[in-house]
DSSP file (Angstrom, degrees, kcal/mol; ACC not computed):
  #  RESIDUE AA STRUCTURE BP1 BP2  ACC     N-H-->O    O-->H-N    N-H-->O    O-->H-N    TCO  KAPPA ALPHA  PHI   PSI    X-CA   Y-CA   Z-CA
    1    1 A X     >        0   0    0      0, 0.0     4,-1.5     0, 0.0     3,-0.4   0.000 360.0 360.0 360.0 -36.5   10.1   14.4    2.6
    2    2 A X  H  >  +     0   0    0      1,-0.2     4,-2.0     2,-0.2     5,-0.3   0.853 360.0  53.2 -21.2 -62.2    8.0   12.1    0.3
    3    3 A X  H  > S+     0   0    0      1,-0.2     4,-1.4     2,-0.2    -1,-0.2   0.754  99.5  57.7 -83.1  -6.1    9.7   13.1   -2.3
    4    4 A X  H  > S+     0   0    0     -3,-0.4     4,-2.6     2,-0.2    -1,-0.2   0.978 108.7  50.0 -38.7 -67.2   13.1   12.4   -1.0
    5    5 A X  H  X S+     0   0    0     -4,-1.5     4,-0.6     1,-0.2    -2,-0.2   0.703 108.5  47.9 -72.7 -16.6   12.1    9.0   -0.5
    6    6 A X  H  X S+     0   0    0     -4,-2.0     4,-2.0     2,-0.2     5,-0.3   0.845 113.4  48.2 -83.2 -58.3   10.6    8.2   -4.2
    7    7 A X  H  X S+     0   0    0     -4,-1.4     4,-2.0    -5,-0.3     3,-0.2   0.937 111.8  53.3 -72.3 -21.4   13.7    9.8   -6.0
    8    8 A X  H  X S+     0   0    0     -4,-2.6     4,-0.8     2,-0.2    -1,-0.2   0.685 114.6  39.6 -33.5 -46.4   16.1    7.6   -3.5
    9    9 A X  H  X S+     0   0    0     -4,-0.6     4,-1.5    -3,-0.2    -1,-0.2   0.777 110.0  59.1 -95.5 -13.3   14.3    4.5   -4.4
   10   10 A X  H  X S+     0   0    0     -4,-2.0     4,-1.0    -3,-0.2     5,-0.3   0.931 114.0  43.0 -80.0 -67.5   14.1    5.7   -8.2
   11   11 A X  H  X S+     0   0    0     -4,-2.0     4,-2.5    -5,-0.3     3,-0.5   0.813 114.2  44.9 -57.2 -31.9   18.1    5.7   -8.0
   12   12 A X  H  X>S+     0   0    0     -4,-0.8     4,-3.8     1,-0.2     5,-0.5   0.992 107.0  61.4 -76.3 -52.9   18.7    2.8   -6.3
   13   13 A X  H  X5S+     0   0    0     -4,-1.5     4,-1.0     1,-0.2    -1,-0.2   0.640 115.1  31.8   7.3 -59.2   16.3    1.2   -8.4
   14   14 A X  H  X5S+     0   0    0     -4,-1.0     4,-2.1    -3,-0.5     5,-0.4   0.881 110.0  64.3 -90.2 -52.8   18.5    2.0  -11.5
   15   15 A X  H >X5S+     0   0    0     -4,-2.5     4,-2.4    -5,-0.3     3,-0.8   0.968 107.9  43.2 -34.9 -66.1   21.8    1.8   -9.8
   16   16 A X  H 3X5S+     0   0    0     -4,-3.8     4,-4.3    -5,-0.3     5,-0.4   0.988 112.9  56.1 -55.8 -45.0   21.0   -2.2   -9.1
   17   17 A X  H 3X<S+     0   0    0     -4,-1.0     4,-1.7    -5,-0.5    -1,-0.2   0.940 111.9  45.2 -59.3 -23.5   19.6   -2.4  -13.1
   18   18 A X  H <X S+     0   0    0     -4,-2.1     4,-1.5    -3,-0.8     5,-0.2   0.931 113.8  41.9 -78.2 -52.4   22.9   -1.2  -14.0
   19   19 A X  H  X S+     0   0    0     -4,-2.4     4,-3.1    -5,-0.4    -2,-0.2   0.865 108.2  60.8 -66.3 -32.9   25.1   -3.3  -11.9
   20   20 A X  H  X S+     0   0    0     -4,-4.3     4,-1.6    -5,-0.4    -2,-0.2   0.983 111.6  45.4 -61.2 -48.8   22.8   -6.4  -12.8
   21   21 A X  H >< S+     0   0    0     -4,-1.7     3,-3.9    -5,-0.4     4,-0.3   0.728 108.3  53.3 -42.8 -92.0   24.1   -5.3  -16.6
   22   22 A X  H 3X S+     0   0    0     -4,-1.5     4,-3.1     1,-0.3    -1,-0.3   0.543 112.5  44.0 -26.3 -65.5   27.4   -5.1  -15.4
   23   23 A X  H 3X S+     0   0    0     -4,-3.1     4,-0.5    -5,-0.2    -1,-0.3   0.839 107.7  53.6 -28.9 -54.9   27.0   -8.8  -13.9
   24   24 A X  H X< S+     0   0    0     -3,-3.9     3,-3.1    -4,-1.6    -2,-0.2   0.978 111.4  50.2 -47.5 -66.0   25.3  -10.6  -16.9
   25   25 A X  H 34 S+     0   0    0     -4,-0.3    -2,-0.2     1,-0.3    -1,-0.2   0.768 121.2  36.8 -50.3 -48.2   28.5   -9.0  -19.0
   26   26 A X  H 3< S+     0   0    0     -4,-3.1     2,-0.3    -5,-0.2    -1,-0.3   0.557 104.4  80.8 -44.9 -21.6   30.7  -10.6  -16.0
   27   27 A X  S X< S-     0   0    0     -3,-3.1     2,-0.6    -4,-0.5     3,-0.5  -0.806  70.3-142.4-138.9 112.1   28.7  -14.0  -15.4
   28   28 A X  T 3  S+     0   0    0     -2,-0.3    69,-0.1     1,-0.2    70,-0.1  -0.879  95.6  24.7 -88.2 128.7   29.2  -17.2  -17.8
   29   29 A X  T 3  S+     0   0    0     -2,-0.6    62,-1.4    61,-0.1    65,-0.4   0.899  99.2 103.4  75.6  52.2   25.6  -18.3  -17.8
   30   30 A X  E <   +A   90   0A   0     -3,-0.5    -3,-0.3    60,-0.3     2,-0.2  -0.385  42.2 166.5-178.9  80.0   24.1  -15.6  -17.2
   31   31 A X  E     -A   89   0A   0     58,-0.9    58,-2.2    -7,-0.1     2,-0.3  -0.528  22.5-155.6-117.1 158.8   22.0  -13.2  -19.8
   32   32 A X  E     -A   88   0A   0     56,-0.2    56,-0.2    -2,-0.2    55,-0.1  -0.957  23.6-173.1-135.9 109.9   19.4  -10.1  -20.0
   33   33 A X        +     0   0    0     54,-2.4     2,-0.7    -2,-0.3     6,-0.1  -0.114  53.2  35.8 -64.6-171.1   17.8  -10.2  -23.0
   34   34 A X  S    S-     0   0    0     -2,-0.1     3,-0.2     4,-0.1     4,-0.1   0.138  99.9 -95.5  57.1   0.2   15.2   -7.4  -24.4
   35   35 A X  S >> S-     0   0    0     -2,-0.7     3,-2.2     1,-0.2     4,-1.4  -0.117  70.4 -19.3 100.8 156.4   16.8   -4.0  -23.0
   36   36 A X  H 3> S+     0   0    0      1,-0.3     4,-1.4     2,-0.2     3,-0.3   0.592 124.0  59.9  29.8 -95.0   16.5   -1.9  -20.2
   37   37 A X  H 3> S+     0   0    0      1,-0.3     4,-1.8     2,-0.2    -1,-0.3   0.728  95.0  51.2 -43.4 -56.8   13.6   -2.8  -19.4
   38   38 A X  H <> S+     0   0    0     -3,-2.2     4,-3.2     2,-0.2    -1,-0.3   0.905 114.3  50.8 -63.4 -42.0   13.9   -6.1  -18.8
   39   39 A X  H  X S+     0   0    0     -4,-1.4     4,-0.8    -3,-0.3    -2,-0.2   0.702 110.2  58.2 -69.0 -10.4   17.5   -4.7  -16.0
   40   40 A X  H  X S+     0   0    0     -4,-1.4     4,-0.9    -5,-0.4    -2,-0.2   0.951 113.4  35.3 -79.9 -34.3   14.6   -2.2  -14.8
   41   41 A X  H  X S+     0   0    0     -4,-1.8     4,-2.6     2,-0.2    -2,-0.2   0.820 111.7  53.9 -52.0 -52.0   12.4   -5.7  -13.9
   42   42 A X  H >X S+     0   0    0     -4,-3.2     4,-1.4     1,-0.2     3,-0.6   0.986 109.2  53.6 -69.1 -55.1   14.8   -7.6  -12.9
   43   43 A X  H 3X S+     0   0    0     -4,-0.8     4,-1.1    -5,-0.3    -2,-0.2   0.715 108.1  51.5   0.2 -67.1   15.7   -4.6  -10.3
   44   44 A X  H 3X S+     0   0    0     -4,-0.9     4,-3.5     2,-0.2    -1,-0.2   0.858 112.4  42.5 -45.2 -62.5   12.6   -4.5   -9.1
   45   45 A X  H <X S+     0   0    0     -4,-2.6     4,-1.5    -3,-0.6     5,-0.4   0.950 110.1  53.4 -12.8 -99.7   12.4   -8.1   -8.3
   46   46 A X  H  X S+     0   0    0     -4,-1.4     4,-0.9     2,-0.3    -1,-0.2   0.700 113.1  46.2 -14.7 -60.6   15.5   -8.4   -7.0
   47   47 A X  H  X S+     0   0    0     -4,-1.1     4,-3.9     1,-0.2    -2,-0.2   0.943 110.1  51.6 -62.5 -53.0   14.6   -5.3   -4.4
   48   48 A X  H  X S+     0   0    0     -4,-3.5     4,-0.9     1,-0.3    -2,-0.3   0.744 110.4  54.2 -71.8 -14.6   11.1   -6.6   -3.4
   49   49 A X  H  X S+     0   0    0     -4,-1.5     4,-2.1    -3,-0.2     5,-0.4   0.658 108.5  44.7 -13.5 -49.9   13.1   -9.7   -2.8
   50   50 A X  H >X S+     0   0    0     -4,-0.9     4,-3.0    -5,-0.4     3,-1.9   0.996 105.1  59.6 -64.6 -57.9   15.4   -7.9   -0.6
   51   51 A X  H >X S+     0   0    0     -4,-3.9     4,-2.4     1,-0.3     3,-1.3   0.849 117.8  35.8 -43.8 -83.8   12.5   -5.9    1.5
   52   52 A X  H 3X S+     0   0    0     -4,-0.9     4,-3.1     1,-0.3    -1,-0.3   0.719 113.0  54.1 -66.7 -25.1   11.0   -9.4    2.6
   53   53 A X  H << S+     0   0    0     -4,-2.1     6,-1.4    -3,-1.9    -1,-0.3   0.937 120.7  32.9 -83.8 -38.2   14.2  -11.2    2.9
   54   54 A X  H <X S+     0   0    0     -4,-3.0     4,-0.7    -3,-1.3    -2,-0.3   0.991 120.8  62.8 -64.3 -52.4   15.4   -8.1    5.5
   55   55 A X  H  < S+     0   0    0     -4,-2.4     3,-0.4    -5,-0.3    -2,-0.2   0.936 116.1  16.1 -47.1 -65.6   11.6   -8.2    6.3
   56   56 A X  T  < S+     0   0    0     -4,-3.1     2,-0.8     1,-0.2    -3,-0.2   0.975 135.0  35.9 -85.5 -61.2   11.1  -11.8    7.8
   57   57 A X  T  4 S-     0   0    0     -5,-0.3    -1,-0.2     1,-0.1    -2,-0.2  -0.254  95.0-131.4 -93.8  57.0   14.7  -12.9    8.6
   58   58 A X     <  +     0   0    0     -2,-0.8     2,-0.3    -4,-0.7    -4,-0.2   0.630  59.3 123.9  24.8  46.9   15.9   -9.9    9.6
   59   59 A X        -     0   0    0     -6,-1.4     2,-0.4    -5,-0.2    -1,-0.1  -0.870  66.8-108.0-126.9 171.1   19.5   -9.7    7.3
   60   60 A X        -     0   0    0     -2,-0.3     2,-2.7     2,-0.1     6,-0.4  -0.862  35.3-130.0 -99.6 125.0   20.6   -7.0    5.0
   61   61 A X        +     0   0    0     -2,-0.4     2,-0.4     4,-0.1   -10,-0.1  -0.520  68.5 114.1 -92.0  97.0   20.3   -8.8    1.3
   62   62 A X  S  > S-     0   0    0     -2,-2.7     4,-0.9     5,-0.1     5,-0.2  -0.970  75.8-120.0-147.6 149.6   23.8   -8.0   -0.1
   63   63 A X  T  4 S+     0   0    0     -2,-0.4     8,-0.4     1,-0.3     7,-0.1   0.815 118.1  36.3 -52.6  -2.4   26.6  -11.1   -0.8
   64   64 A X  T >4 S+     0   0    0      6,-0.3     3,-1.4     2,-0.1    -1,-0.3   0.758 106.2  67.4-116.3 -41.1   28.8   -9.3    1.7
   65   65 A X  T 34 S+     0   0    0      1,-0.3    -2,-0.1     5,-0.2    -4,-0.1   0.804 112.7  22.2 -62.6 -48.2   26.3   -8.0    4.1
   66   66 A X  T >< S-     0   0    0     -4,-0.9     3,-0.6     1,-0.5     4,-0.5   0.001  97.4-127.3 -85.1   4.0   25.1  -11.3    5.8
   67   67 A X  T <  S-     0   0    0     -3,-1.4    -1,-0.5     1,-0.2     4,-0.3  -0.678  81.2 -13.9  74.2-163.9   28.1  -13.8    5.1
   68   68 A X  T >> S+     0   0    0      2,-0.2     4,-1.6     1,-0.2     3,-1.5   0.837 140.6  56.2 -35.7 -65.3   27.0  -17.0    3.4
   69   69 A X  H X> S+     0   0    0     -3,-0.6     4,-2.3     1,-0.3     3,-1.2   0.956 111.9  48.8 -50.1 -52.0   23.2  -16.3    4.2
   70   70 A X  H 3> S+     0   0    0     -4,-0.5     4,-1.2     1,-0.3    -6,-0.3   0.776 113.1  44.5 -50.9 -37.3   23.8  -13.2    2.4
   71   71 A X  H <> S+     0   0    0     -3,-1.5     4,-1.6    -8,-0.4    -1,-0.3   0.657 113.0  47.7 -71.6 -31.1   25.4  -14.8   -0.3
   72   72 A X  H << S+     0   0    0     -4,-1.6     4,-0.3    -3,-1.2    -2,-0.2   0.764 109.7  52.2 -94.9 -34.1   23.2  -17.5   -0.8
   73   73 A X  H  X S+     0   0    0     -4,-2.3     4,-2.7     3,-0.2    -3,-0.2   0.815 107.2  52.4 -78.7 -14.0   20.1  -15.5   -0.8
   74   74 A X  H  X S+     0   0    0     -4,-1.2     4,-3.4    -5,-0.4     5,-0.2   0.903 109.7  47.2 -15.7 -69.2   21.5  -13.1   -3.3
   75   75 A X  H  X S+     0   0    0     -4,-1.6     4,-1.7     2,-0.2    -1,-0.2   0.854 113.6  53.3 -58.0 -15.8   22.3  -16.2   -5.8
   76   76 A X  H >> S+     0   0    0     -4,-0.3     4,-2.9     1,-0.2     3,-0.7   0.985 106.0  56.3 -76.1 -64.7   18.5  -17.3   -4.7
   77   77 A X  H 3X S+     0   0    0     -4,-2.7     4,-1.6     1,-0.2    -1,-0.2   0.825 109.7  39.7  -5.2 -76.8   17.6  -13.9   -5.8
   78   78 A X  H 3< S+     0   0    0     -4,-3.4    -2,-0.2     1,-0.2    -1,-0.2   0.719 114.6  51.5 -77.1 -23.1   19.0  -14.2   -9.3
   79   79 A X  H << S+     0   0    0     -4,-1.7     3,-0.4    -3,-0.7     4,-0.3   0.760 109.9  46.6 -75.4 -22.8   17.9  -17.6  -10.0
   80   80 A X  H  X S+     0   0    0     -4,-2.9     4,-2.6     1,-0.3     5,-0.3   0.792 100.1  69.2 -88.4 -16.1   14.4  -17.2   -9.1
   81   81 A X  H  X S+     0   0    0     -4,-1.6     4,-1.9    -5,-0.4    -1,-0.3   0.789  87.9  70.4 -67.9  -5.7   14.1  -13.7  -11.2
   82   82 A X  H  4 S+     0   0    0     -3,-0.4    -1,-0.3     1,-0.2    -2,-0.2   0.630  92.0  56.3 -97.0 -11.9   14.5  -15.8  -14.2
   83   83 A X  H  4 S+     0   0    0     -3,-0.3    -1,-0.2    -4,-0.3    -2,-0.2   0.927 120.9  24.9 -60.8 -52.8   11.1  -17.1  -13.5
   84   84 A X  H  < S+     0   0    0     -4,-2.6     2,-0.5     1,-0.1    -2,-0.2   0.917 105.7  75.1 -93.4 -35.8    9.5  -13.8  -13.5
   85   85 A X  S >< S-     0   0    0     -4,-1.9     3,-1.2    -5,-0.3    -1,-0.1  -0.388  78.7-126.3 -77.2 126.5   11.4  -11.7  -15.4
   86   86 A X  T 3  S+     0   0    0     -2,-0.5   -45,-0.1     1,-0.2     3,-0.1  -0.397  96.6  15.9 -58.7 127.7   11.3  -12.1  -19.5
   87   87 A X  T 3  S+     0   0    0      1,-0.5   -54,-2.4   -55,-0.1     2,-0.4   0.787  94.9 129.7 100.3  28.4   14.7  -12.6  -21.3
   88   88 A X  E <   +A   32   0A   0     -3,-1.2    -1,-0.5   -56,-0.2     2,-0.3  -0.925  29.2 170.2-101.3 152.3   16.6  -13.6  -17.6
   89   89 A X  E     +A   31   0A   0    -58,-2.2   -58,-0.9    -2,-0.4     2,-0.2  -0.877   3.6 152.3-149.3 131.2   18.3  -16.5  -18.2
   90   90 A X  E     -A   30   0A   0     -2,-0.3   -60,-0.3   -60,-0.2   -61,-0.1  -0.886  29.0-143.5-162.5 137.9   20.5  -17.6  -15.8
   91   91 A X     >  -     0   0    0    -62,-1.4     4,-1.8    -2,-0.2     5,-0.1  -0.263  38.5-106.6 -72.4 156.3   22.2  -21.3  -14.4
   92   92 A X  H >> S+     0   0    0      2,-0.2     3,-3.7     1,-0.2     4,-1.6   0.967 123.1  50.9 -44.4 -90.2   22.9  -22.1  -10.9
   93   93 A X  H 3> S+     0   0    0      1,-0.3     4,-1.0     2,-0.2    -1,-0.2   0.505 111.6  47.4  11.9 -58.7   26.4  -21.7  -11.6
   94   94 A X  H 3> S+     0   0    0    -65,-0.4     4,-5.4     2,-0.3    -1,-0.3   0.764 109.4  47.9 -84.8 -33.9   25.8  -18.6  -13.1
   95   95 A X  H <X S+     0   0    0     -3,-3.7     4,-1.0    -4,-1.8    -2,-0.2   0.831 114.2  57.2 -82.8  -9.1   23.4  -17.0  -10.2
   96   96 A X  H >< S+     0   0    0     -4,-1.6     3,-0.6     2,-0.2     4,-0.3   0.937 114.8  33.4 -61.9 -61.2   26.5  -18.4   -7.9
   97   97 A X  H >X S+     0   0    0     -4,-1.0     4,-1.9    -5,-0.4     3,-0.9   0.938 117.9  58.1 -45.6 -52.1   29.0  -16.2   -9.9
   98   98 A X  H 3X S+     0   0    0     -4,-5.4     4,-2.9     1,-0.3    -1,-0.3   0.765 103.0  42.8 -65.7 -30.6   26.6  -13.8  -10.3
   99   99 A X  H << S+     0   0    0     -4,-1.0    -1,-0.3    -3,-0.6     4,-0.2   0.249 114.1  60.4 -99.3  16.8   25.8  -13.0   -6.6
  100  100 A X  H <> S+     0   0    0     -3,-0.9     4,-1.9    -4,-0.3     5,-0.4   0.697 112.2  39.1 -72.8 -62.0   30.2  -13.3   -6.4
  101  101 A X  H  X S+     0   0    0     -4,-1.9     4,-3.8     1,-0.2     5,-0.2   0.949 116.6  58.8 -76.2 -41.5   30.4  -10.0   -9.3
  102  102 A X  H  X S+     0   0    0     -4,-2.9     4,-1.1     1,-0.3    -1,-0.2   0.874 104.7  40.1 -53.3 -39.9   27.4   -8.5   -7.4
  103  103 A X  H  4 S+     0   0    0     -4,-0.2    -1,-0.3     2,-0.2     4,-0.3   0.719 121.0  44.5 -87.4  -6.1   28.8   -8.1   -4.0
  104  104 A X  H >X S+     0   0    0     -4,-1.9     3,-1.3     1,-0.2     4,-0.9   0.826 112.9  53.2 -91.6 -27.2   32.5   -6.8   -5.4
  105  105 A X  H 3X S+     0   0    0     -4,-3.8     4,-2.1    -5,-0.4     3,-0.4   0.926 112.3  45.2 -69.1 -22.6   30.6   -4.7   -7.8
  106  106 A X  H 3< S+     0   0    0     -4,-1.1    -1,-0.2    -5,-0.2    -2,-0.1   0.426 111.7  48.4-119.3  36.8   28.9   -3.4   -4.6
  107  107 A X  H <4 S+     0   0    0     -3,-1.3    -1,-0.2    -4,-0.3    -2,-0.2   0.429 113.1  55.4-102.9  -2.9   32.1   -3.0   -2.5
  108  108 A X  H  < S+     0   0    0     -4,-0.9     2,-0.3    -3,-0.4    -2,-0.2   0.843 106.0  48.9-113.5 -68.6   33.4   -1.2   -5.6
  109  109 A X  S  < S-     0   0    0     -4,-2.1    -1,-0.0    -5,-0.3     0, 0.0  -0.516  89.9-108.5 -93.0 163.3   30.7    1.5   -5.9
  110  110 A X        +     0   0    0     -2,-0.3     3,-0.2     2,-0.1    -2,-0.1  -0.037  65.9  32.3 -71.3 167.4   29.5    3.6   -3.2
  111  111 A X  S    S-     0   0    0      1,-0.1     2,-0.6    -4,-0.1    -2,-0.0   0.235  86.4 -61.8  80.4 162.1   26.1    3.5   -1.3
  112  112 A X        +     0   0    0      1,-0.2    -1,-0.1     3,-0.0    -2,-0.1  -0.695  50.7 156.3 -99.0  83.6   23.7    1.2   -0.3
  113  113 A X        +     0   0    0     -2,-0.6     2,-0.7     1,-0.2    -1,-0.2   0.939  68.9  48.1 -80.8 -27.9   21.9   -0.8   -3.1
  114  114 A X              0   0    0      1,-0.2    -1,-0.2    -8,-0.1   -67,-0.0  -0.700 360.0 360.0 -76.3  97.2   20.6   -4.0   -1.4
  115  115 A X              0   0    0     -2,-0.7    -1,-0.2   -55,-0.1   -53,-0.1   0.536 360.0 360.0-148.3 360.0   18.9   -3.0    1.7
């Protein structure tokens, strides 16, 4: 059952680095430098972000899921990963846009990556 739950979070994991790509390319003001690696970070981020934001105030972190809160911590999401992560770069503007392309890119594809 373990392993269920490890290749689940492995996918989602990638699924959200792909769909951040997918964003940058969408999002004026808003770049991934350095590869991969850097969409694998930002992923990460972005997820352990979610866990506590579902964790203390009890919402689902996706731009759709919550409304406005949902939306707003999303864009909070993407602005603050350019603190931690190397080679995010991103504007208000942009983590505004950006958490816009995120939630239709994740009305678009199936499954649950923000949870």
């Amino acid at each position: 059952m373990r392993r269920k739950g490890l290749f689940s979070l492995i996918i989602r994991v990638l699924t959200t680095a792909i769909v951040l790509g997918i964003a940058a390319f969408f999002t004026p003001g808003f770049l991934i430098t350095g590869g991969f690696g850097n969409l694998i970070a930002a992923a990460i981020f972005i997820g352990l972000f979610s866990w506590g934001a579902k964790t203390i105030l009890g919402i689902r972190l996706s731009p759709f899921g919550a409304g406005a809160s949902g939306y707003l911590i999303t864009a909070m999401a993407l602005y603050l990963a350019k603190y931690i992560v190397p080679g995010f770069t991103i504007s208000v503007t942009g983590a505004l846009i950006g958490a816009l392309v995120l939630g239709i890119v994740d009305k678009v594809i199936p499954g649950r990556r923000f949870k």
